[in-house]
FIKE-308886 format. One record per residue (C-alpha): chain; x, y, z; residue number from 1; residue in one letter. Coordinates in steps of 0.1 Angstrom, whole numbers, always signed. Layout:
<nodes>
{node 'A'; {X; Y; Z}; NUM; 'A'},
...
</nodes>
This chain:
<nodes>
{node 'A'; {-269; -154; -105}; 1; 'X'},
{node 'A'; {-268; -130; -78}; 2; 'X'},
{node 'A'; {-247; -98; -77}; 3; 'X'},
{node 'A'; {-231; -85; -40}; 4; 'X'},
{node 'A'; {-229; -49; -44}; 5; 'X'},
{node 'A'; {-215; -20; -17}; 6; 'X'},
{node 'A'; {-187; -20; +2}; 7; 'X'},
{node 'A'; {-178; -49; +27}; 8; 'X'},
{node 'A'; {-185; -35; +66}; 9; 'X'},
{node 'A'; {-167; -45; +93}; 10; 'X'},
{node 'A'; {-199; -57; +111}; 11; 'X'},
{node 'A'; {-219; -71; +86}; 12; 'X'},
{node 'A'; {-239; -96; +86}; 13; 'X'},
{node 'A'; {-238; -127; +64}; 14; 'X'},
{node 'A'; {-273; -134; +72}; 15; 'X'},
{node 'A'; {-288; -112; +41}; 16; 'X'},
{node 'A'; {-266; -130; +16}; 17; 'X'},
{node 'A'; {-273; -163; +27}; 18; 'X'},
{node 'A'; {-314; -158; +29}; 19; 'X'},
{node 'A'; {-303; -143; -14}; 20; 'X'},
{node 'A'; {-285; -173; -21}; 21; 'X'},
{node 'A'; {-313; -197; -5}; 22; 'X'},
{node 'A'; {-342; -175; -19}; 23; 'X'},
{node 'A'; {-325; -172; -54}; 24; 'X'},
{node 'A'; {-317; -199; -57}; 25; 'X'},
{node 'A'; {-284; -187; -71}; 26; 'X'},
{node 'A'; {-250; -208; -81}; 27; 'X'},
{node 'A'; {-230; -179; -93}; 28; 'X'},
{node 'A'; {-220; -150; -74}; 29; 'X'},
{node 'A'; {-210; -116; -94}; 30; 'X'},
{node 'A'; {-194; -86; -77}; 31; 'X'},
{node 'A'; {-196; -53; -82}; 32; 'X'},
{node 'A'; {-179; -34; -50}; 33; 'X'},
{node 'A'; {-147; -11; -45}; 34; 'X'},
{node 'A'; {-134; -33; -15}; 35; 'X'},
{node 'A'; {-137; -27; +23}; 36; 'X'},
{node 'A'; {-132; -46; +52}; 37; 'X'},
{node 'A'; {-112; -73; +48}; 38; 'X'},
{node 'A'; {-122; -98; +71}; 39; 'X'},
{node 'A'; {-155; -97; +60}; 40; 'X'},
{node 'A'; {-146; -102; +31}; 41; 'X'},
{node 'A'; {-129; -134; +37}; 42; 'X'},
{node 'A'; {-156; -142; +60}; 43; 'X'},
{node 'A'; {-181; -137; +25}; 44; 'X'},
{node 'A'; {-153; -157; +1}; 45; 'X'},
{node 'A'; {-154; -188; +31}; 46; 'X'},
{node 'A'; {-194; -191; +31}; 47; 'X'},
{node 'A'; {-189; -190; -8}; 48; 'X'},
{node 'A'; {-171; -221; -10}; 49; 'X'},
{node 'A'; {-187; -238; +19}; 50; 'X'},
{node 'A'; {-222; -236; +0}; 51; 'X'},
{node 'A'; {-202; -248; -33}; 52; 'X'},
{node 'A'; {-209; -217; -57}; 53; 'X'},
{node 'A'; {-188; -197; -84}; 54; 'X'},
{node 'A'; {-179; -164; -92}; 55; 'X'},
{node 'A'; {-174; -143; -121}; 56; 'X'},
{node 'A'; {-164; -113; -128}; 57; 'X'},
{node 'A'; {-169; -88; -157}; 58; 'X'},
{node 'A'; {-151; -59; -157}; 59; 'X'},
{node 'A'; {-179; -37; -168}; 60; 'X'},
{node 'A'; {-187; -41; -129}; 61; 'X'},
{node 'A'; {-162; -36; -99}; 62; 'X'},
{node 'A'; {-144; -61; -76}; 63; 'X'},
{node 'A'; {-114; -44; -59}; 64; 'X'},
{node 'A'; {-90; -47; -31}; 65; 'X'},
{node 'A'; {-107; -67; -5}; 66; 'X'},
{node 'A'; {-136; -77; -28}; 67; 'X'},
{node 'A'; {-107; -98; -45}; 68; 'X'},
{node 'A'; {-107; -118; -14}; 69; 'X'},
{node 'A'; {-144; -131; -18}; 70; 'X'},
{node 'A'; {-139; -137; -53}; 71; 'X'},
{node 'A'; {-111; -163; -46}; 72; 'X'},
{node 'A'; {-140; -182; -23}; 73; 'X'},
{node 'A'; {-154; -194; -59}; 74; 'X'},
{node 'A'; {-152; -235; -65}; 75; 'X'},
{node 'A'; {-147; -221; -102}; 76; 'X'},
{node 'A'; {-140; -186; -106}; 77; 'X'},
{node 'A'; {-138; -171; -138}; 78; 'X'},
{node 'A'; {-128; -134; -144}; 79; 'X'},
{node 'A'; {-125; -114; -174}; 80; 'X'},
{node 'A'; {-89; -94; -182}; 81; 'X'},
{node 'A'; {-88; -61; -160}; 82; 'X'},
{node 'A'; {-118; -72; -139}; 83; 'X'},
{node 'A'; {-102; -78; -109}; 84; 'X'},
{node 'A'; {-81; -50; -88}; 85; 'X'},
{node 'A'; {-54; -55; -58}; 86; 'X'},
{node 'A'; {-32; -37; -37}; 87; 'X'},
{node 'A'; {-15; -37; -6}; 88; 'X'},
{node 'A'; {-39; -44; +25}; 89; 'X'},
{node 'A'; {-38; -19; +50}; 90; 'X'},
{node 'A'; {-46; -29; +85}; 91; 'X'},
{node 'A'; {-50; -2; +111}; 92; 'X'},
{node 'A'; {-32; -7; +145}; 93; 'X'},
{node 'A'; {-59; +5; +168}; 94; 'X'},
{node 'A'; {-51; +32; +192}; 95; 'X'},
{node 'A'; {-28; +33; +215}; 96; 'X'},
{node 'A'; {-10; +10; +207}; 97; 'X'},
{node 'A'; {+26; +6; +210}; 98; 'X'},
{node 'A'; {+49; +3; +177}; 99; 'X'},
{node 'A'; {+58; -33; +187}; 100; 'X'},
{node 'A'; {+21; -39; +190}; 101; 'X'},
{node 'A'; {+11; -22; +159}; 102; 'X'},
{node 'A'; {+35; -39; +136}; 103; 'X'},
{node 'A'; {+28; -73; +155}; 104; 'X'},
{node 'A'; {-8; -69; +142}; 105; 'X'},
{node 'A'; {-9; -64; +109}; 106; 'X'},
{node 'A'; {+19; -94; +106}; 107; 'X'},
{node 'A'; {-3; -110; +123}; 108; 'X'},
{node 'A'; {-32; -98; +95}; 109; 'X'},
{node 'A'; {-7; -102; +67}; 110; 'X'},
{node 'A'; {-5; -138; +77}; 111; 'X'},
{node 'A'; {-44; -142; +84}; 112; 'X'},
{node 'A'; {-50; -129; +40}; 113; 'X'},
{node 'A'; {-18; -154; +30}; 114; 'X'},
{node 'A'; {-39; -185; +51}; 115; 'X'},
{node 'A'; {-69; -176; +35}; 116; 'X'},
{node 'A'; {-55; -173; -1}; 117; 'X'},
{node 'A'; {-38; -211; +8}; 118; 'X'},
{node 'A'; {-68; -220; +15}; 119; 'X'},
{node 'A'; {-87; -213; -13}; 120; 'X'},
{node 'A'; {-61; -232; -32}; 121; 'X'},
{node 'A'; {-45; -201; -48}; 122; 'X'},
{node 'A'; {-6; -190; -49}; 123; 'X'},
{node 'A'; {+4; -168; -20}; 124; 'X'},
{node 'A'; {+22; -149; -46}; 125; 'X'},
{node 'A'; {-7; -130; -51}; 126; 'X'},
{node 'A'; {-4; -113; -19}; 127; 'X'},
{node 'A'; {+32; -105; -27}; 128; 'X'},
{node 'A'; {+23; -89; -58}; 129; 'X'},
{node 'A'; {-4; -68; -45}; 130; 'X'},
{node 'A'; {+19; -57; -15}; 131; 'X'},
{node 'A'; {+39; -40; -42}; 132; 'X'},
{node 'A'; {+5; -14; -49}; 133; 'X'},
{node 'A'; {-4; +13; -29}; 134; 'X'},
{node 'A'; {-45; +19; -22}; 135; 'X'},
{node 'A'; {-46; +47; -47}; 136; 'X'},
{node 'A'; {-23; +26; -75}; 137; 'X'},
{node 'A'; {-47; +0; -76}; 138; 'X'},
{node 'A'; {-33; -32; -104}; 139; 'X'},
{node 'A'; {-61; -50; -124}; 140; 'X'},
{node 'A'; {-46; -80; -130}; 141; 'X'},
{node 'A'; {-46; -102; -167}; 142; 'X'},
{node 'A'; {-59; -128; -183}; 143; 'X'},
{node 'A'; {-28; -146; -181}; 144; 'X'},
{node 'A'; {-18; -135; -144}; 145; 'X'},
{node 'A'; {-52; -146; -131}; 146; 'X'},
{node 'A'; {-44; -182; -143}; 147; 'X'},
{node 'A'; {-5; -179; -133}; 148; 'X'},
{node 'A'; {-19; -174; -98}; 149; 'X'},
{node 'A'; {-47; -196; -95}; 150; 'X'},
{node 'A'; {-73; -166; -90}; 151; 'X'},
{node 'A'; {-94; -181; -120}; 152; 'X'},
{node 'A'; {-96; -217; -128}; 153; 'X'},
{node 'A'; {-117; -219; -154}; 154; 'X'},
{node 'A'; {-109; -209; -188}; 155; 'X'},
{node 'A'; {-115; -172; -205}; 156; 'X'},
{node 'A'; {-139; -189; -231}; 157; 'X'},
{node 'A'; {-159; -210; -207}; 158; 'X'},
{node 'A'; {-176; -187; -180}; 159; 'X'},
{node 'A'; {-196; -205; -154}; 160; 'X'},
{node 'A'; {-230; -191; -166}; 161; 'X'},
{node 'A'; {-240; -171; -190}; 162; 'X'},
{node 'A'; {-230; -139; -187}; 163; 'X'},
{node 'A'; {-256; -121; -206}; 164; 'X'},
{node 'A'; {-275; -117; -180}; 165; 'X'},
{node 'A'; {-248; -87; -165}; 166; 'X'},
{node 'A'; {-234; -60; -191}; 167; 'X'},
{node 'A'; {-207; -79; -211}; 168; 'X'},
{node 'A'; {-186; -60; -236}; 169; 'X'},
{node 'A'; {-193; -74; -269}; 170; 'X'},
{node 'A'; {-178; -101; -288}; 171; 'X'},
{node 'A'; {-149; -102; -261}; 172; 'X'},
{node 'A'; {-113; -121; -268}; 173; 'X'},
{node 'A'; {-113; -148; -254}; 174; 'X'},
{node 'A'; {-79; -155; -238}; 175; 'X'},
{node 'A'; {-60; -196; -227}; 176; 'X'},
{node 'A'; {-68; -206; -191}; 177; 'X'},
{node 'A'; {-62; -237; -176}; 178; 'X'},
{node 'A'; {-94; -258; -168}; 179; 'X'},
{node 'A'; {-104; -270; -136}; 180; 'X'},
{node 'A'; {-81; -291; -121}; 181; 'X'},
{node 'A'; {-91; -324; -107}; 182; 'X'},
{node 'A'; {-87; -325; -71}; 183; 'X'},
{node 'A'; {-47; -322; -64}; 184; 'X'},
{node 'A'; {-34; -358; -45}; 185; 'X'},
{node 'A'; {-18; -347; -10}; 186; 'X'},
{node 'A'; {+20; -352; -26}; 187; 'X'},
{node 'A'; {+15; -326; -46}; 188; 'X'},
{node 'A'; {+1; -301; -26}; 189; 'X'},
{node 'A'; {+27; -308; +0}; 190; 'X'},
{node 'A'; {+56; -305; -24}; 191; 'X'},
{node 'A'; {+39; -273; -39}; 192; 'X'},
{node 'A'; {+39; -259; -3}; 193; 'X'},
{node 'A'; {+76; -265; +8}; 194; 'X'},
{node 'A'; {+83; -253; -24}; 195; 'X'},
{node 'A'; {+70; -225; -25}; 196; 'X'},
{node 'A'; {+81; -217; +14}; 197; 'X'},
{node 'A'; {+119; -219; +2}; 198; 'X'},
{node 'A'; {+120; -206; -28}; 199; 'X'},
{node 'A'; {+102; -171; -19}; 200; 'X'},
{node 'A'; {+111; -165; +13}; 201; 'X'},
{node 'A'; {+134; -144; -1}; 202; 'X'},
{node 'A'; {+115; -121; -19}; 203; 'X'},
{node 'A'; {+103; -97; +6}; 204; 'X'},
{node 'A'; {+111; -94; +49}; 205; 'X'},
{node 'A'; {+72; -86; +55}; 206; 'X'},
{node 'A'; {+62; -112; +35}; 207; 'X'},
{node 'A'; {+80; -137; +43}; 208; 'X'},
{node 'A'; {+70; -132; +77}; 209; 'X'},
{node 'A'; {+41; -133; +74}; 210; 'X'},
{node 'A'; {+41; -164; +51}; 211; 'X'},
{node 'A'; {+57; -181; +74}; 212; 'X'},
{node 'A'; {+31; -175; +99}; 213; 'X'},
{node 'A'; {+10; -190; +84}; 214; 'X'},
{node 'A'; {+23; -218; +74}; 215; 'X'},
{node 'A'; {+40; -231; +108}; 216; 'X'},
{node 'A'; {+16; -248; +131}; 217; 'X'},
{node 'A'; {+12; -230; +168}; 218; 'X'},
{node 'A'; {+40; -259; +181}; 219; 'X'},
{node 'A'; {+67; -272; +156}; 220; 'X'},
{node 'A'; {+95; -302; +163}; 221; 'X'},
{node 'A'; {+117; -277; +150}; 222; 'X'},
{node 'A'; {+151; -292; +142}; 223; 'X'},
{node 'A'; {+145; -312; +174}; 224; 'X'},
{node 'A'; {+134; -290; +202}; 225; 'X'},
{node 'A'; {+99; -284; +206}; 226; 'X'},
{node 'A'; {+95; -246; +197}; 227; 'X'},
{node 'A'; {+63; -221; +195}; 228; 'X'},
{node 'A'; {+57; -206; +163}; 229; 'X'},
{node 'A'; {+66; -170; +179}; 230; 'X'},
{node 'A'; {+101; -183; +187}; 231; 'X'},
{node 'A'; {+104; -195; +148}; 232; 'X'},
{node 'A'; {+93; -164; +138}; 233; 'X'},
{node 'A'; {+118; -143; +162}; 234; 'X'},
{node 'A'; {+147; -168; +145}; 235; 'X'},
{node 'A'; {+134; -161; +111}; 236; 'X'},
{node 'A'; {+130; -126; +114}; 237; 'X'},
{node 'A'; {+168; -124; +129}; 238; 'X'},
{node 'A'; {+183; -141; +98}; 239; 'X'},
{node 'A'; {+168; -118; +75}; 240; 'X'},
{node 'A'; {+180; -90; +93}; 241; 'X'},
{node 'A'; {+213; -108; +94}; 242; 'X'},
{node 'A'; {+206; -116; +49}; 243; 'X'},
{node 'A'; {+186; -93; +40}; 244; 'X'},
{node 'A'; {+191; -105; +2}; 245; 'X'},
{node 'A'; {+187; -143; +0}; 246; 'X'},
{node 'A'; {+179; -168; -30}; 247; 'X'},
{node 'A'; {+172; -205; -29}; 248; 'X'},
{node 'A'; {+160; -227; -53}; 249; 'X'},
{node 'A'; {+151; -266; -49}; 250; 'X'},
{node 'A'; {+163; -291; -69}; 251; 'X'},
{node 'A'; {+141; -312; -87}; 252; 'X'},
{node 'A'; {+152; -343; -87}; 253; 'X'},
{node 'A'; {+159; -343; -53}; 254; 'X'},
{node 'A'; {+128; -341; -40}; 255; 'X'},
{node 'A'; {+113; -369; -22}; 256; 'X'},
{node 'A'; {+75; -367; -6}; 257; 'X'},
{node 'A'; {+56; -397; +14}; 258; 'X'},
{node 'A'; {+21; -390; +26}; 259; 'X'},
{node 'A'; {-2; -417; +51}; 260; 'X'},
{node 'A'; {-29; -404; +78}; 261; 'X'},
{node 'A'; {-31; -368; +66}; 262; 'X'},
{node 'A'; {+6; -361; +68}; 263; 'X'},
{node 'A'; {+34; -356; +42}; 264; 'X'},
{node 'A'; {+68; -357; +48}; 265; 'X'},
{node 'A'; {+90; -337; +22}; 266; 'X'},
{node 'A'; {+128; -339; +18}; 267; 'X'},
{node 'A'; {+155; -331; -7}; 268; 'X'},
{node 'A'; {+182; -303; -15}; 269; 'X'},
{node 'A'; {+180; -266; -19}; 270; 'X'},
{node 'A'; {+210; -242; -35}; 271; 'X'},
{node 'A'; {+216; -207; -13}; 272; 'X'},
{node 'A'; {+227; -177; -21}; 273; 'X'},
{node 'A'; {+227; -156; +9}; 274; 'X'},
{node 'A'; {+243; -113; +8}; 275; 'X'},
{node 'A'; {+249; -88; +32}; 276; 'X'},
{node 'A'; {+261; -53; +26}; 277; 'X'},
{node 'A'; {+295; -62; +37}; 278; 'X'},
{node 'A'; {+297; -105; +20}; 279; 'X'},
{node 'A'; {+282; -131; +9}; 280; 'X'},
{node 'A'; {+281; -171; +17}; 281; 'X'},
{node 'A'; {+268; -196; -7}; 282; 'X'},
{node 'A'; {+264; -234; -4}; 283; 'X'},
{node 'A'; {+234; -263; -4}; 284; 'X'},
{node 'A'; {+215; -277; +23}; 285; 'X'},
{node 'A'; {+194; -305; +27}; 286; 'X'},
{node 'A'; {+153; -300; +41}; 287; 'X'},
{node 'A'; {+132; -316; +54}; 288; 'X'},
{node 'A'; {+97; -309; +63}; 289; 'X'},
{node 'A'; {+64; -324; +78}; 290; 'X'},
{node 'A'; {+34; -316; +71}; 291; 'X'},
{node 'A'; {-5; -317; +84}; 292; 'X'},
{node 'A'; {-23; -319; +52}; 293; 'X'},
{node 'A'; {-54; -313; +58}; 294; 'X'},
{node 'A'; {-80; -272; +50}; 295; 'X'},
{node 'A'; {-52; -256; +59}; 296; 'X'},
{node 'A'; {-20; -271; +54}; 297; 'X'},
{node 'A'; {+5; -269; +85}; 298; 'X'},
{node 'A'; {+42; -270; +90}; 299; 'X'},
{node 'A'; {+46; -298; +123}; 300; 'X'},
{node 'A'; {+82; -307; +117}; 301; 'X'},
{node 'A'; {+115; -291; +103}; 302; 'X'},
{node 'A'; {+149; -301; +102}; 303; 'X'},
{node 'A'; {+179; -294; +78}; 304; 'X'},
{node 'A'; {+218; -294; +76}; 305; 'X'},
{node 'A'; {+246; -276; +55}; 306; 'X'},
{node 'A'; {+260; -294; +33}; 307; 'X'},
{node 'A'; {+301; -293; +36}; 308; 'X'},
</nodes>
């Protein structure tokens, strides 16, 4: 077990944690740091999983804000209630910048934490929930939530190692986790991702934004025009100015999903709900998606009509 302490710096390097890890000997990685920079955090969290080692947290010791993001980089992560702490990131524009450019860049960042948390094969919803907490109203999130949202994977009564060997509380309850899951077939990590892209879109402007940034590839057959991801974006962002309160949910047996050579396509039927301060349209619509399935999975195709 080896336990990264400190704050993450914005130019650290990785080289001392890899020379622990080799010299250790170490499979399990325990935190115990307030946060920091968040790309090297994520930077720390990727060379986790790339080396195929765990974490675990107790919450006698400290992993918050950005130090969440490493966590995630577990291949089985298990966390006790309350040991883990989030809240909105806060990206600083650098100086001089313009407003366009400032809020450009931490959308940009926004959507750089959301590919990473995809990545790491946990819900996006995470970041939407901690975008709700200011950096002094930091929320420790449950046994239950933790499982809800993929952050742990392995149950409450089955830690990775034994956790003697950092301060435990003792005799600790243990609380139902799901167990590892087998590796997920492409189908149903494509339908998860389509899914999840229309039914919370609506949730919040930012972050849907930003999740759609990461989720559309750099070029997109987009309803049959080739189109660059910033002109998708420009066309989202001017419907949800036009909406700014929208619902949708999929309907299940609608959905249909094929998958050959690392791509999925994903089709079926949504029902809207879309508001305004001044009206309000509903209706149904048909999707359809396509998808590079592959680290990080990629919108490469999208096309939909109303249904009359």
């Amino acid at each position: 077990m080896l336990v990264v302490s400190g704050e993450f710096d914005a130019n650290q390097s990785l080289n001392e944690f890899n020379r622990a890890v080799v010299s250790s000997g170490a499979r399990v990685i325990v935190f115990n740091s307030p946060g920091g920079n968040v790309g090297s955090a994520i930077r720390l969290g990727r060379m986790i999983r790339a080396a195929g080692l765990d974490t675990l947290q107790v919450h006698q010791l400290q992993c918050a804000s950005a130090c969440s993001l490493a966590f995630l980089g577990g291949i089985h992560r298990f966390a006790e209630p309350r040991s883990i702490g989030i809240h909105r990131a806060f990206l600083k524009p650098a100086d001089g910048m313009s407003t366009q450019e400032a809020e450009a860049r931490v959308q940009f960042g926004t959507a750089a934490i959301i590919s990473y948390v995809i990545e790491m094969g946990v819900d996006p919803k995470l970041i939407e929930l901690a975008s709700t907490y200011g950096k002094r109203d930091l929320r420790y999130l449950s046994a239950g939530e933790m499982a809800e949202l993929r952050v742990t994977n392995v149950a409450a009564n089955q830690p990775p190692t034994d956790t003697s060997q950092v301060p435990t509380v003792p005799n600790p309850v243990p609380e139902s986790a799901p167990a590892p899951e087998a590796r997920q077939e492409p189908e149903s990590i494509a339908v998860a991702f389509v899914r999840d892209l229309i039914e919370h879109h609506g949730d919040n402007d930012d972050f849907a934004i930003a999740q759609a940034q990461a989720s559309y590839a750099p070029k997109v057959d987009y309803y049959g025009k080739p189109t660059s991801l910033r002109s998708i974006i420009q066309n989202k962002r001017n419907y949800y100015k036009q909406w700014p309160d929208r619902v949708s949910n999929v309907r299940d047996e609608s959905i249909a999903v094929t998958c050959a050579n690392d791509r999925c396509m994903v089709s079926g039927v949504y029902d809207w709900v879309v508001r305004s301060p001044s009206k309000q349209e509903k209706g149904s619509a048909n999707f359809s998606y396509t998808i590079s399935i592959g680290p990080y999975p990629k919108i490469i195709a999208e096309t939909g009509t109303i249904q009359r």
